[in-house]
Backbone as JSON Lines, residues from 0, in Angstrom:
{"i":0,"aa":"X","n":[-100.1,-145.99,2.6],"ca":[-99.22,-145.74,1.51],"c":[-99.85,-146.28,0.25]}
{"i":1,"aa":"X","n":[-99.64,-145.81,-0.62],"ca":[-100.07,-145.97,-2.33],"c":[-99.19,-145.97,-3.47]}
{"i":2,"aa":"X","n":[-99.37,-146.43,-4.49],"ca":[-98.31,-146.28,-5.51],"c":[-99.54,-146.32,-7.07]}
{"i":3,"aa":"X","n":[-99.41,-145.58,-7.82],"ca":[-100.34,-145.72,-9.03],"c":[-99.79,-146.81,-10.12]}
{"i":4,"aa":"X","n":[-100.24,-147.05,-10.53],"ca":[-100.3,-148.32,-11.79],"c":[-98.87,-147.43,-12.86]}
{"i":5,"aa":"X","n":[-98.2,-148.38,-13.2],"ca":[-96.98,-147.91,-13.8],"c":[-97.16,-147.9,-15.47]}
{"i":6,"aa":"X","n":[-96.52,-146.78,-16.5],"ca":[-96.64,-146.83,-17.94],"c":[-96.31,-147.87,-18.87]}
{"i":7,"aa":"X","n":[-95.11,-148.44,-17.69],"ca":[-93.99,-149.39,-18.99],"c":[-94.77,-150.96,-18.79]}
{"i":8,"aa":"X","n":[-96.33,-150.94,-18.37],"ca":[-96.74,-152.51,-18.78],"c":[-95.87,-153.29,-18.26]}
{"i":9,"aa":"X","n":[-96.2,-153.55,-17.12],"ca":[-95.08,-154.45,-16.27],"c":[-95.57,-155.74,-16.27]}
{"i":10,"aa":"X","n":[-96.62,-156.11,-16.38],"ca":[-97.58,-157.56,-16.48],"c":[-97.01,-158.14,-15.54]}
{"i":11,"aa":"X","n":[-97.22,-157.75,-14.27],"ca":[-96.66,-158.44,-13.05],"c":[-97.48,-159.74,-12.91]}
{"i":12,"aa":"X","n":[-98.98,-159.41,-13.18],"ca":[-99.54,-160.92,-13.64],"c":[-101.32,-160.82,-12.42]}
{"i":13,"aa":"X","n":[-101.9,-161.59,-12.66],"ca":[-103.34,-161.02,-11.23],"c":[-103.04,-161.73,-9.85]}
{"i":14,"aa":"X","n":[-101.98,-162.39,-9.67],"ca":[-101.53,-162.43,-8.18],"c":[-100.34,-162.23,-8.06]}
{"i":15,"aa":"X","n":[-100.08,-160.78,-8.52],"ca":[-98.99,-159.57,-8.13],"c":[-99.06,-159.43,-7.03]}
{"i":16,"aa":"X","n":[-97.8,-159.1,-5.89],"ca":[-97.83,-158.87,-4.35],"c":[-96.61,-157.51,-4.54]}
{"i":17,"aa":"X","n":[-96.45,-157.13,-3.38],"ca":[-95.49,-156.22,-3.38],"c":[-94.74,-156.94,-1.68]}
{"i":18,"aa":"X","n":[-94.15,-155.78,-1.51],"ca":[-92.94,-156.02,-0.14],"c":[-92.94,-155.13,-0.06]}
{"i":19,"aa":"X","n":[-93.62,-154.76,1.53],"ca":[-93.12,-153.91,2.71],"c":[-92.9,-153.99,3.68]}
{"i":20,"aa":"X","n":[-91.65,-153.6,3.83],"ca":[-90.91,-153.37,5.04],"c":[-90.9,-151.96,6.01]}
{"i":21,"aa":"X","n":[-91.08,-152.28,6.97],"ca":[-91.04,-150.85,8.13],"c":[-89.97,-151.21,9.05]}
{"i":22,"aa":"X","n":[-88.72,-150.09,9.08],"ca":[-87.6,-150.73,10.07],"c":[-88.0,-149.22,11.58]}
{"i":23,"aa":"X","n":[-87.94,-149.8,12.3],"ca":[-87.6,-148.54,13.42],"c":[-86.65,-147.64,13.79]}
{"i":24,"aa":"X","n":[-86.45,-147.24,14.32],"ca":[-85.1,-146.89,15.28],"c":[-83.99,-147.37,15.43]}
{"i":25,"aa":"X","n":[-84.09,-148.75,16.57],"ca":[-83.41,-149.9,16.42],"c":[-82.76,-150.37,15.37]}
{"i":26,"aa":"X","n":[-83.2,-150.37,13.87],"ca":[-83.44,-151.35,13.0],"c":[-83.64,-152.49,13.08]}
{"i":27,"aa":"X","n":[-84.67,-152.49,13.69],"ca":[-85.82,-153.53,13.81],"c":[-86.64,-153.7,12.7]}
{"i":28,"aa":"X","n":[-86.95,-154.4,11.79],"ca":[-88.36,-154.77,11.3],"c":[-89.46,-155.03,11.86]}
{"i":29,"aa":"X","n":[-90.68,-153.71,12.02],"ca":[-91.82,-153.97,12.52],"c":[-92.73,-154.09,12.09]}
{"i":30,"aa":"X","n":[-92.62,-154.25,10.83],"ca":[-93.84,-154.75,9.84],"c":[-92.55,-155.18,8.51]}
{"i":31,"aa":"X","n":[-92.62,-156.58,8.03],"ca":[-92.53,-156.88,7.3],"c":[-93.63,-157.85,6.68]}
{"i":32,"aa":"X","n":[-94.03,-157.52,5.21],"ca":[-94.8,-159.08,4.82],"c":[-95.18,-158.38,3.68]}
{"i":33,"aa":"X","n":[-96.53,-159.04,3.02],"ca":[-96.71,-158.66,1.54],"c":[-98.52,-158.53,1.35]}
{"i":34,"aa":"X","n":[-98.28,-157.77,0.48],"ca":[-99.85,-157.84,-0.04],"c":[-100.42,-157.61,-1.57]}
{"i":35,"aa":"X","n":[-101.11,-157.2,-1.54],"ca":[-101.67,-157.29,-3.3],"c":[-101.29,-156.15,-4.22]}
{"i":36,"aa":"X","n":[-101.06,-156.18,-5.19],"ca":[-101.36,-154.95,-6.11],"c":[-101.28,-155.2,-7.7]}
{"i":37,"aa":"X","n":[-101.6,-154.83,-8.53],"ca":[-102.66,-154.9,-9.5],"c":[-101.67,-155.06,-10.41]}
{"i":38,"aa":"X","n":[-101.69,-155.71,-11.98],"ca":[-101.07,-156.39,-12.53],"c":[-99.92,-154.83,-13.29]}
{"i":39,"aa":"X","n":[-100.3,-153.37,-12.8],"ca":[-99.81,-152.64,-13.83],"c":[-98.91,-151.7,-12.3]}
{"i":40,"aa":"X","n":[-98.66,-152.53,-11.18],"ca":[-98.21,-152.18,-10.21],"c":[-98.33,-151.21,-8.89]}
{"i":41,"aa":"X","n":[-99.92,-150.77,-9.3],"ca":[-100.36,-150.04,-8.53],"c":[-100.79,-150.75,-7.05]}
{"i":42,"aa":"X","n":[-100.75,-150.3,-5.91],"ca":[-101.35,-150.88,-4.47],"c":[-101.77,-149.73,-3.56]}
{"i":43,"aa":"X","n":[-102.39,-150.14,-2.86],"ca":[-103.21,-149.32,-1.54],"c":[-102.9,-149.91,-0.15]}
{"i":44,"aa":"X","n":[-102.05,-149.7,0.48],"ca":[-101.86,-150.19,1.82],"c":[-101.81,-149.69,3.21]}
{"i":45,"aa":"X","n":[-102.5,-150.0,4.09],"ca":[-102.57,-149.4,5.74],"c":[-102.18,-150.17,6.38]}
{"i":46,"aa":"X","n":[-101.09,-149.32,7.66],"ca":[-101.15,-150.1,8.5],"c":[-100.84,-149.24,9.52]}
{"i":47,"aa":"X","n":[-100.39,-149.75,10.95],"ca":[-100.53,-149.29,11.96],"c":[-99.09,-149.96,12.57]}
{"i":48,"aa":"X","n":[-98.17,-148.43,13.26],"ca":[-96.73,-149.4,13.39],"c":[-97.3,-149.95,14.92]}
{"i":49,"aa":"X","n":[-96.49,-151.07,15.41],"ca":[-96.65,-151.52,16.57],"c":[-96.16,-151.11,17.45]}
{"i":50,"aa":"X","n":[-96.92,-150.76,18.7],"ca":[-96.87,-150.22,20.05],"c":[-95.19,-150.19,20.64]}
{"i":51,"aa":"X","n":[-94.97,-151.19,20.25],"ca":[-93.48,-151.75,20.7],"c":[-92.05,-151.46,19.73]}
{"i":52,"aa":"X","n":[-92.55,-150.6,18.73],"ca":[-91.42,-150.17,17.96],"c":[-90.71,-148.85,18.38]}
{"i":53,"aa":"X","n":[-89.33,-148.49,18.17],"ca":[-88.63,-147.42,19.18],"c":[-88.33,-146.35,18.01]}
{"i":54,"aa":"X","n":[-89.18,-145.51,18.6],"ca":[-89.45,-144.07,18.44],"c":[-87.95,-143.23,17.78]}
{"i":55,"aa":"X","n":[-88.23,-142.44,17.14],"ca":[-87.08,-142.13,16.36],"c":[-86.91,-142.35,14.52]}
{"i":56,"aa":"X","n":[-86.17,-141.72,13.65],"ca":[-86.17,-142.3,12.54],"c":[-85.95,-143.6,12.57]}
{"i":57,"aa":"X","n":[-87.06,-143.91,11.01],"ca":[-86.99,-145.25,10.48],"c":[-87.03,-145.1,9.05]}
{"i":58,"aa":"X","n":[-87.76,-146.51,8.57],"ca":[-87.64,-146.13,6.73],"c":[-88.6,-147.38,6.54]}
{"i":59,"aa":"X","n":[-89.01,-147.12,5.37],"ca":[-89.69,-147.74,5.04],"c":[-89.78,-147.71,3.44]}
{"i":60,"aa":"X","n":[-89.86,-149.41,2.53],"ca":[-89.7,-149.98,2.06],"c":[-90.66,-150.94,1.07]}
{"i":61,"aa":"X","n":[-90.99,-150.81,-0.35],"ca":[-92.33,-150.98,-1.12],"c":[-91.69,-151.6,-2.22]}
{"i":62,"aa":"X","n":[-91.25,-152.58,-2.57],"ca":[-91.42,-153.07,-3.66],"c":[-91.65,-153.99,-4.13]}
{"i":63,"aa":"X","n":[-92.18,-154.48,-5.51],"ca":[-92.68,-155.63,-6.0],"c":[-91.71,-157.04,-5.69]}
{"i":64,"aa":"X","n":[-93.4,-157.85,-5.19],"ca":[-92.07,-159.12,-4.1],"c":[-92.15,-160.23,-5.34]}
{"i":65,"aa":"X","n":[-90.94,-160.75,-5.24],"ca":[-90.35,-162.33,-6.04],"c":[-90.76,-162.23,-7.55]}
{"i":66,"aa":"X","n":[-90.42,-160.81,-8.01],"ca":[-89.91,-160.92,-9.45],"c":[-88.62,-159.73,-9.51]}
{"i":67,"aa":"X","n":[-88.35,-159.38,-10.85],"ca":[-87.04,-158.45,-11.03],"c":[-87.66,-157.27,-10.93]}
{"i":68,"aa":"X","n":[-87.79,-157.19,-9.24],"ca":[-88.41,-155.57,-9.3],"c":[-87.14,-154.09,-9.33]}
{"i":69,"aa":"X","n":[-86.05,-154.77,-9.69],"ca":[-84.6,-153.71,-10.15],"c":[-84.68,-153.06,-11.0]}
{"i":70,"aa":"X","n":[-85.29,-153.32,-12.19],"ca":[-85.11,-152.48,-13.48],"c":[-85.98,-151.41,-13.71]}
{"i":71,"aa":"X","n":[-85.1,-150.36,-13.43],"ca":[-85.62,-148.54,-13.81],"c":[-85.14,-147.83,-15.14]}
{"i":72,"aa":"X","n":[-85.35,-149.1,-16.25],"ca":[-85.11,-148.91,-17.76],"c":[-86.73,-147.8,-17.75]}
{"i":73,"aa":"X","n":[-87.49,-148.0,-17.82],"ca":[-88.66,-147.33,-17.82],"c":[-89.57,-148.11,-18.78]}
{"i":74,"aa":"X","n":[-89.05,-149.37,-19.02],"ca":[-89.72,-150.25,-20.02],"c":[-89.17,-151.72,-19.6]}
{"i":75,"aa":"X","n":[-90.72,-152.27,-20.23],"ca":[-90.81,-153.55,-19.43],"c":[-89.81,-154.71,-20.33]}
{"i":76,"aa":"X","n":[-88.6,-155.01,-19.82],"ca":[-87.58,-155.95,-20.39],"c":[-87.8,-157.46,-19.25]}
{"i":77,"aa":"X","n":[-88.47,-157.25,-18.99],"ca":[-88.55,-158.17,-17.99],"c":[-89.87,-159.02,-18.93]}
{"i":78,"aa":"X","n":[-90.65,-158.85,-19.12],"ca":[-91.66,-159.52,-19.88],"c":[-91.84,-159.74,-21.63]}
{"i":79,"aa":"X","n":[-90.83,-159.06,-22.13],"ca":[-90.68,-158.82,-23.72],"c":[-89.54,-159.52,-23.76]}
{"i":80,"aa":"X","n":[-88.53,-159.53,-22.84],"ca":[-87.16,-160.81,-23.15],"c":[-87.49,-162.18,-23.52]}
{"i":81,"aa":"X","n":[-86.79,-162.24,-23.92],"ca":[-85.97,-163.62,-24.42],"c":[-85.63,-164.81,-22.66]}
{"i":82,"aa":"X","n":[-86.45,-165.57,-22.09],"ca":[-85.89,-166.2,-21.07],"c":[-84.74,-166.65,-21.13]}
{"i":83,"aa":"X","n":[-83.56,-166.53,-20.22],"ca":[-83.71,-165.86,-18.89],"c":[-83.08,-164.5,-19.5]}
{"i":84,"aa":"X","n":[-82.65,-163.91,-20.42],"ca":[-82.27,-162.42,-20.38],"c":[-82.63,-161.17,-19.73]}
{"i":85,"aa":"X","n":[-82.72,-160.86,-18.64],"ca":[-83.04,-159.58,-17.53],"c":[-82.03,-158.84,-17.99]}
{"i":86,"aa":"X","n":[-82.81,-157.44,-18.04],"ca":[-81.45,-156.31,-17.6],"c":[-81.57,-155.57,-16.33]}
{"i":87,"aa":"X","n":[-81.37,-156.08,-15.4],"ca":[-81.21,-155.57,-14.66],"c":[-80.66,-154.35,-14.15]}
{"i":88,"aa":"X","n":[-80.87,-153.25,-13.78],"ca":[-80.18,-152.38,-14.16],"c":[-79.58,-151.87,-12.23]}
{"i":89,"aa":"X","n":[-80.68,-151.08,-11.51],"ca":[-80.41,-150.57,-10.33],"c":[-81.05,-151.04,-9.45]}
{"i":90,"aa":"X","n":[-80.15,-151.64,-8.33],"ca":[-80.74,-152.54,-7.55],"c":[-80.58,-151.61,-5.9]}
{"i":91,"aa":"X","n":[-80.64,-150.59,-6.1],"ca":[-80.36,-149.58,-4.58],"c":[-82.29,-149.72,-4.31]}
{"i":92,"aa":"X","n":[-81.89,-150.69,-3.04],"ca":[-83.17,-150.42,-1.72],"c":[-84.15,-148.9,-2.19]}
{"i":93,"aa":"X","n":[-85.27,-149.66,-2.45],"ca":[-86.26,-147.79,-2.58],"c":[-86.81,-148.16,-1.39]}
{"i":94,"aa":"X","n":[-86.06,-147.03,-0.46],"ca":[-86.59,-146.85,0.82],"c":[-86.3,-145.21,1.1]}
{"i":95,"aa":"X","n":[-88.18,-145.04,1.93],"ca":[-88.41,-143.39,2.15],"c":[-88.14,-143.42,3.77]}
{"i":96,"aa":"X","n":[-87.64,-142.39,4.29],"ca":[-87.43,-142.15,5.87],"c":[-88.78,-142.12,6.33]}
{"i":97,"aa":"X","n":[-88.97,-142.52,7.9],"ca":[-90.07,-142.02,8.44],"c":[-89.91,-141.56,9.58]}
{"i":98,"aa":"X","n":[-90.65,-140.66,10.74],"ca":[-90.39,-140.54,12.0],"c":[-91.33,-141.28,12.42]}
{"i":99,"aa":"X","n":[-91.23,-142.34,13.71],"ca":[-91.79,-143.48,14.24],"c":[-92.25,-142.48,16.24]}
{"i":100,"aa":"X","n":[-93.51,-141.71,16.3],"ca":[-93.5,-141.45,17.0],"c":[-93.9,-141.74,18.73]}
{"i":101,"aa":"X","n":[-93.64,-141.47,19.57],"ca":[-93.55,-142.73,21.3],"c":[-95.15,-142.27,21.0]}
């Protein structure tokens, strides 16, 4: 999975991480954890679901970990505010379906 570098200058900062989550069938989490991506929010990530996850729809889950990754103003209020002023705006889970196959 991939995501390209975003317009609104997010200055997530050079040890930007994101959050992904992979739920199964079950709703299980079979991959949760974090990894890198670049200060304008872009990342590149592989992985491989585990042997032991149950087959059937799942979803899966990408967003920037332990800052205000909510705001879909389309501009960066998160780094031009006034501390602590956030606007937070929409905080609905961005999660895409997947089929998890046996």
């Amino acid at each position: 999975m991939s995501a390209s570098d975003v317009q609104c200058n997010p200055r997530y900062g050079e040890n930007a991480r994101f959050k992904i989550t992979v739920t199964d069938f079950s709703g299980g989490k079979v991959i949760d954890t974090t990894a890198p991506m670049s200060d304008a929010g872009g990342f590149t990530y592989t992985f491989r679901v585990p042997p032991e996850a149950a087959a059937g729809e799942g979803s899966i889950a990408a967003y920037p970990y332990d800052i205000d990754w909510c705001d879909d103003t389309g501009r960066n209020n998160r780094a031009d505010a006034e501390a602590p002023a956030f606007a937070l705006v929409s905080c609905a889970m961005p999660q895409e379906p997947i089929t998890i196959l046996p």
